[in-house]
C-alpha positions in Angstrom: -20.4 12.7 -4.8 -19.2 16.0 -5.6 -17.6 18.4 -3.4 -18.0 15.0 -0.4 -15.0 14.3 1.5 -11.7 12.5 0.2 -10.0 10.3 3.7 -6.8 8.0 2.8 -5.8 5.3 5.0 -2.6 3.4 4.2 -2.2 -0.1 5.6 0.7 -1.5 6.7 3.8 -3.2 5.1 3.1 -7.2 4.3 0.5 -9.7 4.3 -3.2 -8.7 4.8 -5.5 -11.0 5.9 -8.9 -11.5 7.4 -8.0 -10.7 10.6 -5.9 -7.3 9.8 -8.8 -5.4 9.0 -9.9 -5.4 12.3 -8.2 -2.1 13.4 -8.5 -1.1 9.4 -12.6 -1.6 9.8 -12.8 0.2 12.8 -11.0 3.2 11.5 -13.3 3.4 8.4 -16.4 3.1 10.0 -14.9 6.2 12.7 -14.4 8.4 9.3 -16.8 10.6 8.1 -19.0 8.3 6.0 -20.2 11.1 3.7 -17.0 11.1 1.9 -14.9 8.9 -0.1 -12.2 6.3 2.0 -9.5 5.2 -0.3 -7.6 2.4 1.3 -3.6 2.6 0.1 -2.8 -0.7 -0.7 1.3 0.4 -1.5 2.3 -1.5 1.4 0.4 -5.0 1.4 2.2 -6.5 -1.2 0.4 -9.6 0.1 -3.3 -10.7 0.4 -6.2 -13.3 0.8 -8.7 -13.7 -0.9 -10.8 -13.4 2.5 -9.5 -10.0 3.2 -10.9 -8.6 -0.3 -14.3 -10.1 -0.2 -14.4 -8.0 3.4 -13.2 -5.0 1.8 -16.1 -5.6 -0.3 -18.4 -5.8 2.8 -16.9 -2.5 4.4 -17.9 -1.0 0.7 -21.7 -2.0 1.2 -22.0 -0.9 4.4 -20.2 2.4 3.6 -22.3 2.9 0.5 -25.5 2.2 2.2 -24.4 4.9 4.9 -23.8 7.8 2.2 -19.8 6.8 1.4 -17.5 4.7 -0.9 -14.9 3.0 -0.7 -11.8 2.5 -3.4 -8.7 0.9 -3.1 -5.1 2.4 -5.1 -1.6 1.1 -5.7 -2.6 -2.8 -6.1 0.4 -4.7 -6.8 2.0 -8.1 -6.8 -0.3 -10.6 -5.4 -2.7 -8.5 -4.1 -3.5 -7.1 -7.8 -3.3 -10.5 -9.0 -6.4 -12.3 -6.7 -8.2 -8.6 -7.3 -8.3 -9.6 -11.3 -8.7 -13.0 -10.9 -12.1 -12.7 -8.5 -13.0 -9.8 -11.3 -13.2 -7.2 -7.9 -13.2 -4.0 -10.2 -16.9 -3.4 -9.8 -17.4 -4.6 -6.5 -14.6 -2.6 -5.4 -13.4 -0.1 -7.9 -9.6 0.6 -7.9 -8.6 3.9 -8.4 -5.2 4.4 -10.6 -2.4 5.6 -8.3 -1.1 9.6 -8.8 
């Protein structure tokens, strides 16, 4: 994807769920889908299971659309269900700067 598009979008601080990515969906599908969305995970220092295997929806239907989607700055639990449901192909983390 050379040259394409790099858009971050941060979530916010706490627990993400299902349910947050609501808003979070909508926002990435209203990006330019030619282009790369990495989704700042600094803040979400909790997470559900759920709420990764929809990350790994919005990916699909980003990828299928021309985009991609990668996540950064996994941390506490959130990095812990991402390594034990083995995410890193499905939804590729990239290292934080």
């Amino acid at each position: 994807m050379g040259g394409d598009s790099v858009s971050v979008v941060r979530t916010r601080a706490g627990r993400l769920s299902y349910h947050d990515l609501d808003a979070l969906a909508d926002s990435l599908h209203g990006l330019a889908v030619r282009g790369r969305i990495v989704v700042d995970l600094a803040e979400a220092d909790r997470t559900t299971t759920a709420a990764l295997a929809r990350l790994v929806v919005i990916r699909g239907r980003l990828r299928r659309a021309g985009g991609d989607l990668r996540l950064t700055h996994l941390h506490g639990r959130t990095k812990s269900l991402y390594e034990i449901n083995r995410l890193c192909e499905l939804l590729p983390c990239e290292a934080a700067e």
